[in-house]
N, C-alpha and C positions, 0 to 999 in steps of 0.2 A: 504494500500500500504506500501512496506517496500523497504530499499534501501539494495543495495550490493555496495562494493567497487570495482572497475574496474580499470586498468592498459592498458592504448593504446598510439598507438604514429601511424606515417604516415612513410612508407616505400618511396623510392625513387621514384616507380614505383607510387607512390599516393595512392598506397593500405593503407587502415585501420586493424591494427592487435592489436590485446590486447586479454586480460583474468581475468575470476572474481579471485579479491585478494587470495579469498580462497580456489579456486580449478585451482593453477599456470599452472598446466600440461596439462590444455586443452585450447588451445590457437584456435583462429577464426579470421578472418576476414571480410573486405566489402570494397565494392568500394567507402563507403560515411559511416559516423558515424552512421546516424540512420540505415544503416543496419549491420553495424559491433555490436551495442544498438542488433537488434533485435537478431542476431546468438548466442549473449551473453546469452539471455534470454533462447534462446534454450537449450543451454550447461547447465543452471542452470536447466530445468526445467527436461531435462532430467538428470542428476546428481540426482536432488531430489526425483526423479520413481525408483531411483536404477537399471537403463536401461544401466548403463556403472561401470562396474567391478572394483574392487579396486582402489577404488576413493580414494587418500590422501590428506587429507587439513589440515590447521593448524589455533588453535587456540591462544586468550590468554588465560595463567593460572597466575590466584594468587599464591604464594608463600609468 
């Protein structure tokens, strides 16, 4: 098992909305955390199939 960094917070409406740290541009939601947790997973897993086009993320670089 491996971790990703994730980014969420609760809308007014109560919605759950966030995105993994490294791929900012595709944002998801849920009515409740563990399903906002699961859409995440989908985003990542399709990012990592190359199922969704000019994907940008960012890394760190030594210098």
């Amino acid at each position: 098992m491996r971790t990703v960094r994730i980014v969420y917070w609760q809308e007014d409406d109560g919605m759950w909305v966030g995105y993994l740290e490294s791929y900012s541009d595709y944002m998801t939601q849920g009515e409740n955390l563990d399903e906002l947790r699961e859409n995440l997973k989908d985003i990542l897993s399709e990012v990592e199939a190359r199922n969704i086009p000019f994907v940008r993320t960012h890394e760190d670089m030594a210098v």
